[in-house]
C-alpha positions as CSV (number, residue, x, y, z in Angstrom):
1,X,-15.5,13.0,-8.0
2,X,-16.1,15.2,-10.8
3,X,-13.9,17.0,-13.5
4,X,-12.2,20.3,-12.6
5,X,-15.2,22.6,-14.4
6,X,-18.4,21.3,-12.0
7,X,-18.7,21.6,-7.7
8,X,-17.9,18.5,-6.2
9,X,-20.9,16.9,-4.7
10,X,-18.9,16.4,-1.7
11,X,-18.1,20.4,-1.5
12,X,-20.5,21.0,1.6
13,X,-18.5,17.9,3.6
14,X,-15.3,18.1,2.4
15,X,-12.5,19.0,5.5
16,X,-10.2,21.5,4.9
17,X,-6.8,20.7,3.2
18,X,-3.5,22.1,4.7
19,X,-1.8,25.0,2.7
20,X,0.4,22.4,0.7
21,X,-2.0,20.1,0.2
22,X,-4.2,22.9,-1.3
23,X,-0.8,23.8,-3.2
24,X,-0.7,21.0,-4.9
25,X,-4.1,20.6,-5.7
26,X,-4.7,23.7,-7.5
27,X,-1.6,23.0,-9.4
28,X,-3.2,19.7,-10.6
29,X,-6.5,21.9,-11.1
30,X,-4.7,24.3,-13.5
31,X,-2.7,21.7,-15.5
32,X,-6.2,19.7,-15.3
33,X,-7.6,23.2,-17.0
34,X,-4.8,23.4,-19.9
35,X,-5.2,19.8,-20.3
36,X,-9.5,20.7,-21.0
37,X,-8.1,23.5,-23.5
38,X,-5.9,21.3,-25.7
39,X,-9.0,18.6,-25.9
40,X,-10.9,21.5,-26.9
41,X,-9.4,22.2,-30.1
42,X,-6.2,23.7,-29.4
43,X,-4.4,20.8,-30.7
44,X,-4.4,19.8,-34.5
45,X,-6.2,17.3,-35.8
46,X,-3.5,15.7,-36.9
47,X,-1.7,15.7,-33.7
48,X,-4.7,13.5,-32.3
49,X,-5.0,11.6,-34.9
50,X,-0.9,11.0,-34.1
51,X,-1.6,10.4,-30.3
52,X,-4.9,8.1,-31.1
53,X,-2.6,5.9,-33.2
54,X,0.1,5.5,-30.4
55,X,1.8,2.6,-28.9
56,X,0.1,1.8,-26.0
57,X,1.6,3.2,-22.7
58,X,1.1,2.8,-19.2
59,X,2.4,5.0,-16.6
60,X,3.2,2.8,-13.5
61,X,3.2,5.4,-10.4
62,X,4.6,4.1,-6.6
63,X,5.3,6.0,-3.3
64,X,8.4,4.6,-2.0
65,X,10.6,3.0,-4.2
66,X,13.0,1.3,-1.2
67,X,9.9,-0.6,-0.6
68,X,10.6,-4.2,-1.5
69,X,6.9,-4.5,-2.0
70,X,6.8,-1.7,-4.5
71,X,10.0,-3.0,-6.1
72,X,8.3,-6.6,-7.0
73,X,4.7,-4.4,-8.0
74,X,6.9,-2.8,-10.8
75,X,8.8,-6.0,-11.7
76,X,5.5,-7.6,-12.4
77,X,4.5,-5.3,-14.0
78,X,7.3,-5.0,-16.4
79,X,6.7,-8.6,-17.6
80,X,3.2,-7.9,-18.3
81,X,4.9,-4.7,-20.9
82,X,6.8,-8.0,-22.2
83,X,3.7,-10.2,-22.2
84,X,1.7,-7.4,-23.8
85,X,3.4,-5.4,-25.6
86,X,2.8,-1.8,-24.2
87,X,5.4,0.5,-23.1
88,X,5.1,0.8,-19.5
89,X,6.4,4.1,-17.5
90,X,7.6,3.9,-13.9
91,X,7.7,6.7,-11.9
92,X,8.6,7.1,-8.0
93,X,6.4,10.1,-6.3
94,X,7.0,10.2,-2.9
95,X,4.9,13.2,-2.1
96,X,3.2,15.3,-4.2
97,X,5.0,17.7,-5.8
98,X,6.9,14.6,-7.9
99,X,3.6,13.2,-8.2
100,X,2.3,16.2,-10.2
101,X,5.4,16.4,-12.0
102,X,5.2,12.2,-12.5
103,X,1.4,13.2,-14.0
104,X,3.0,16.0,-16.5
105,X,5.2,13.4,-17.6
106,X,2.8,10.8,-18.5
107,X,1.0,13.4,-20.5
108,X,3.7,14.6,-22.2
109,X,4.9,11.3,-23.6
110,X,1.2,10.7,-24.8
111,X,0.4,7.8,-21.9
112,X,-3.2,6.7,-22.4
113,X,-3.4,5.4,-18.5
114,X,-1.6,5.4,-15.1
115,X,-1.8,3.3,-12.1
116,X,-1.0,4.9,-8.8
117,X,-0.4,3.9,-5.5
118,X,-0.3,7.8,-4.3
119,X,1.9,9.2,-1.4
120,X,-1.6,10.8,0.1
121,X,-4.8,9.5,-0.5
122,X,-6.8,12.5,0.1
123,X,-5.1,13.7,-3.4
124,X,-7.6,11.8,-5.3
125,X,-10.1,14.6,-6.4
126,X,-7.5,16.1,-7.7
127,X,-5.9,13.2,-9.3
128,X,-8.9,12.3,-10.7
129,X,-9.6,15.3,-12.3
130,X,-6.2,15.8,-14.1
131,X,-6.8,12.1,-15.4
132,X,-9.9,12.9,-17.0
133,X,-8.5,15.9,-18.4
134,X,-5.4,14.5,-19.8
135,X,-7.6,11.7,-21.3
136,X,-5.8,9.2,-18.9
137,X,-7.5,6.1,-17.7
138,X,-6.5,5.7,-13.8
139,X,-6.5,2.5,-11.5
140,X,-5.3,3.3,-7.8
141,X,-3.3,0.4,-6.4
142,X,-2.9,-0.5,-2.8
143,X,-3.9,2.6,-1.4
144,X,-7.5,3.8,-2.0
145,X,-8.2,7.0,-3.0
146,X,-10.2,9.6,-0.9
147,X,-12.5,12.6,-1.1
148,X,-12.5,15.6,0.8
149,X,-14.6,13.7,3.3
150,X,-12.2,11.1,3.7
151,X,-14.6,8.4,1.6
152,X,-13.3,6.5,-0.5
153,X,-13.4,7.6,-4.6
154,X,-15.8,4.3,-6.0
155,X,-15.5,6.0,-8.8
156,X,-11.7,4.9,-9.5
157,X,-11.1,1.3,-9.9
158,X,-8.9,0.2,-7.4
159,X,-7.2,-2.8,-6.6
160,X,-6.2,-3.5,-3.0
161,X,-6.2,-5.7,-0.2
162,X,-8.7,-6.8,2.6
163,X,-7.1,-4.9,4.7
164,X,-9.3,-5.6,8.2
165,X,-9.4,-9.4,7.3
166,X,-5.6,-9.6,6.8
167,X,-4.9,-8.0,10.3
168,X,-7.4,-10.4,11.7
169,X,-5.0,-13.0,10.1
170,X,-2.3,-11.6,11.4
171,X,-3.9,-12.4,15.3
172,X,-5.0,-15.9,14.3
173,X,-1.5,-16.6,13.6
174,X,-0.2,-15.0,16.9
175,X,-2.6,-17.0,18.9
176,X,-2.0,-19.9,17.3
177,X,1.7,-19.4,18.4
178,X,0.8,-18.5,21.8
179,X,-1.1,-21.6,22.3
180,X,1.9,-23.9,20.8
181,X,4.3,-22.0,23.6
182,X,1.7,-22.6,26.5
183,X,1.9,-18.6,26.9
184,X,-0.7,-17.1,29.2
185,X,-2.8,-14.4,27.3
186,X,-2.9,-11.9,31.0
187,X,1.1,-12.0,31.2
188,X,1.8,-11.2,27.3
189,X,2.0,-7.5,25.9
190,X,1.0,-7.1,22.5
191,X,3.7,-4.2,20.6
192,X,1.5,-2.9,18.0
193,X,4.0,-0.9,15.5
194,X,1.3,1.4,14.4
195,X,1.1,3.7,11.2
196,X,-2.2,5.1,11.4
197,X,-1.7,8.2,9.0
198,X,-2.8,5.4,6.2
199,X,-6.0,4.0,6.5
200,X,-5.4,0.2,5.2
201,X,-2.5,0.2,7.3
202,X,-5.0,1.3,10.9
203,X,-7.6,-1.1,9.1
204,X,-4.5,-4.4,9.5
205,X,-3.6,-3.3,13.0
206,X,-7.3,-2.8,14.1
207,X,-7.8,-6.3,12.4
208,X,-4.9,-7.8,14.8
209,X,-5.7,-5.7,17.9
210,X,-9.8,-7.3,17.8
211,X,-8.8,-11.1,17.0
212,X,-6.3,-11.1,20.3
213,X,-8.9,-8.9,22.4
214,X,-11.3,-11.5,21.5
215,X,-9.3,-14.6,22.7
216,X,-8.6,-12.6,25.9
217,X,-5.8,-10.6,25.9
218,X,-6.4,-7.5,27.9
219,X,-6.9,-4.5,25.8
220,X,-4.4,-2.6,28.2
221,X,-1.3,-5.3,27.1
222,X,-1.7,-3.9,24.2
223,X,1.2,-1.6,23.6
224,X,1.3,1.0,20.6
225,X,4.8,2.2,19.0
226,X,3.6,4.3,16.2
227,X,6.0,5.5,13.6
228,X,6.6,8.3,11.0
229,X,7.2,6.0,8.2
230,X,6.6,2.5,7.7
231,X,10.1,1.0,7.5
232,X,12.1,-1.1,9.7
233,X,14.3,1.5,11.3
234,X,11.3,3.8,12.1
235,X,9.7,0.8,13.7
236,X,12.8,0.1,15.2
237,X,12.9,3.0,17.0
238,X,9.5,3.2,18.0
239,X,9.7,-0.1,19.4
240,X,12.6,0.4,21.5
241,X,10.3,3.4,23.6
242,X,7.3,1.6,23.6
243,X,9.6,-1.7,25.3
244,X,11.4,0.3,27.1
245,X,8.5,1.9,29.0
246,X,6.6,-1.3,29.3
247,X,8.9,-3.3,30.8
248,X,6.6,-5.6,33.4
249,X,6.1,-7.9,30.0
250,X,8.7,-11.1,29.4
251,X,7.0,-12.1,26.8
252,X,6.0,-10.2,24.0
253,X,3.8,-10.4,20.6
254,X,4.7,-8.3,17.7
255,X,2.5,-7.2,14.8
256,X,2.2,-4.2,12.3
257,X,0.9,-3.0,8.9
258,X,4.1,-4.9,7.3
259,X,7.1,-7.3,7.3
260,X,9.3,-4.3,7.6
261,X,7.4,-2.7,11.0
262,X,7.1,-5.8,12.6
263,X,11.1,-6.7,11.4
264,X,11.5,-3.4,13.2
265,X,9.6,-4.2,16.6
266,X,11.6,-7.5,16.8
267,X,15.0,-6.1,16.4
268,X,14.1,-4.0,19.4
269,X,12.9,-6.5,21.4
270,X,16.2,-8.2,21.0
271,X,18.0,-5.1,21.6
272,X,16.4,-4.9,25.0
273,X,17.7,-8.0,25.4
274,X,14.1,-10.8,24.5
275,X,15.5,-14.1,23.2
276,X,13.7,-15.9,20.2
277,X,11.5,-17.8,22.9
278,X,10.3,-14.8,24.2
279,X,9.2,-13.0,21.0
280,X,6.5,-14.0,18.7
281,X,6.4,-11.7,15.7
282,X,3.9,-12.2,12.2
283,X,4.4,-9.4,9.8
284,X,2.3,-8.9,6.4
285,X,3.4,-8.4,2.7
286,X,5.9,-11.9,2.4
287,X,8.9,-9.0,1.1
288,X,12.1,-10.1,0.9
289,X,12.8,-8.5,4.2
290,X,10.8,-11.5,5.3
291,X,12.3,-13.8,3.1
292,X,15.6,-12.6,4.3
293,X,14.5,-13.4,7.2
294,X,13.6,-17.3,6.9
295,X,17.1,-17.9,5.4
296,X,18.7,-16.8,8.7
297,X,20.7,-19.9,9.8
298,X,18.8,-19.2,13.3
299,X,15.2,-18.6,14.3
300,X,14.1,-15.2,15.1
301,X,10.8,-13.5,16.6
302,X,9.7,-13.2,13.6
303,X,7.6,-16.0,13.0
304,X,5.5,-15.5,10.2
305,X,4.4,-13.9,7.6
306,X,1.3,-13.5,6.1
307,X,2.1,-13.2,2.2
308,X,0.7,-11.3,-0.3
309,X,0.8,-11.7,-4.2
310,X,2.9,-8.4,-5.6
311,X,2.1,-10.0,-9.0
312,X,-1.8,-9.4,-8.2
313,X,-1.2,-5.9,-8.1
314,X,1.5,-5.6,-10.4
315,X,1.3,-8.0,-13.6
316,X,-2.9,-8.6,-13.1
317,X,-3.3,-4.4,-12.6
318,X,-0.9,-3.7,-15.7
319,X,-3.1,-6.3,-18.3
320,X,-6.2,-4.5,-16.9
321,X,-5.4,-1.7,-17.8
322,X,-4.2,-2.9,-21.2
323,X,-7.1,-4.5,-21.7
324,X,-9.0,-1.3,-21.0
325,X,-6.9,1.2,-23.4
326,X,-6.4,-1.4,-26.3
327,X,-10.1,-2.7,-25.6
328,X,-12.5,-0.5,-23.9
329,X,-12.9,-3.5,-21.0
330,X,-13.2,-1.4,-18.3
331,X,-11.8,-2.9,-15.4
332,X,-14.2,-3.9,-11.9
333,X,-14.4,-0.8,-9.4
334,X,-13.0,-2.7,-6.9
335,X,-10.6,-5.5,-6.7
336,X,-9.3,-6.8,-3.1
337,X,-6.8,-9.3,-2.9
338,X,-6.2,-12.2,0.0
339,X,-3.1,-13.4,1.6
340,X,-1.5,-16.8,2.7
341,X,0.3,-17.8,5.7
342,X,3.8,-18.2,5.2
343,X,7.0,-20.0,8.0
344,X,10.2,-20.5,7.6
345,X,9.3,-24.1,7.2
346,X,7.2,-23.5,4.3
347,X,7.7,-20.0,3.0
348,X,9.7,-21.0,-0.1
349,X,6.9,-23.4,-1.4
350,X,4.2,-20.6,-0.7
351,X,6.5,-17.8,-3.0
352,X,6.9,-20.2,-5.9
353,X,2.7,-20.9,-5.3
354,X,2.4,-17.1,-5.5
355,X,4.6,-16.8,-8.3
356,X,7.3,-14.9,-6.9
């Protein structure tokens, strides 16, 4: 990564971006360039002196604000503005037009750092380079950024989740069902509601497929439903083909990137007619979708869930970033976060644990 005025040093790998991708990207390059002018000089030295003296502010950017996920990230986040005292800015960008308008807007109201779970990863040269330029400190959330190879930016602190070693939580959990229910691994298919456009949602699926491949579940019982977007009725939909052409299995095992794909996958199954008994579904985030859910007066397919702490990324992101405008303590490079298993017997007690 590198600002806008020196070659990348990934230049001789980097893939080539499609036309709006490259749109957008030069657009961040040239307000990344006015950006360089006005820290040249072209501002007045009282006008810095102005910004240098400036409440603190933090631009909070997410991707999809239906999310529940995302929701409980900002309200976190907005009790650590309380705890604190900063300002903090939150901003939806669902692709990346409003994400280079959400970017303006931070540096027009004189932010001093942004946290950003981006709609597309491979944005983050760019991204990175209009932060430096508009003297914003930057912490990716969730979603790692990438380079034009597709490696990940170490150069941006992130904070995320262990993506591969939740999955492979995700399949302890179904096995552990499978063995309380006396299932037989050879006559079980295995609905994997994929969303491998994102890379820590491939790395949870992955983490799920290898765990149940490993016990012995044939690799062809696995069935993938992949979807455009990770919500519940894109999964639900996807689902519904990927049971419908696969329909030798009476038992079935549901898993996915999140609560909401796996909520999906398990109202199709009961659409094509699976009872409760016949469904065994453990989704990953603990959203209220989840919680939702659990407070059904009847047991569903989904099972479980393996819960993970919004205020991690919300609240402890925000007061690192804080710390690093009002302090200079630079936050670690990377920060990956765990999760807990979560029933309907128990899920309640595991939210208040997690502080939610």
């Amino acid at each position: 990564m590198k600002p806008t005025a020196t070659p990348s040093p990934d230049a001789a790998t980097a893939l080539p971006l499609p036309p709006a991708r490259r749109a957008i990207c030069r657009r961040l390059a040239l307000a990344a360039g006015s950006a360089a002018l006005l820290s040249a000089g072209l501002l007045s030295t009282a006008a810095l002196a102005a910004d240098a003296a400036s409440p603190v502010k933090i631009g909070f950017i997410i991707k999809q604000v239906d999310e529940p996920w995302f929701q409980d990230e900002w309200r976190h986040a907005e009790q650590a503005a309380k705890d604190k005292g900063f300002t903090l800015i939150k901003i939806a960008a669902p692709d990346g037009d409003k994400l280079l308008s959400a970017i303006d807007n931070l540096a027009a109201q004189r932010a001093q750092g942004m946290i950003v779970c981006a709609p597309d990863v491979k944005l983050g040269p760019a991204l990175q380079a209009r932060a430096r330029q508009a003297n914003l400190k930057l912490i990716s959330v969730d979603d790692r950024l990438v380079n034009g190879a597709s490696k990940p930016i170490e150069a941006i602190a992130h904070v995320g989740i262990s993506a591969g070693a939740i999955g492979a939580q995700v399949g302890e959990a179904l096995l552990a069902e499978v063995k309380k229910r006396g299932w037989k691994l050879a006559e079980v298919g295995a609905l994997r509601v994929t969303y491998d456009q994102l890379s820590t949602s491939k790395e949870r699926t992955d983490g799920s497929s290898a765990v149940l491949t490993q016990a012995g579940l044939p690799a062809a019982n696995i069935v993938s439903a992949p979807m455009p977007k990770a919500d519940t009725e894109n999964a639900f939909n996807a689902a519904t083909v990927a049971l419908t052409q696969n329909p030798k299995f009476k038992q079935w095992l549901v898993f996915g990137p999140n609560d909401e794909a796996v909520l999906g996958g398990v109202r199709a199954s009961e659409g094509k007619g699976f009872k409760a008994a016949s469904v065994i579904g453990v989704g990953i985030g603990g959203s209220q979708s989840a919680v939702n859910e659990f407070s059904k007066a009847e047991p569903t397919g989904f099972v479980a869930t393996v819960m993970l702490s919004p205020r991690k990324h919300g609240y402890d992101t925000a007061v690192a970033m804080f710390e690093w405008i009002k302090n200079g303590k630079e936050p670690p490079k990377l920060t990956l976060t765990s999760g807990t298993l979560a029933d309907r017997a128990n899920f309640k007690q595991m939210r208040t644990s997690l502080g939610l």
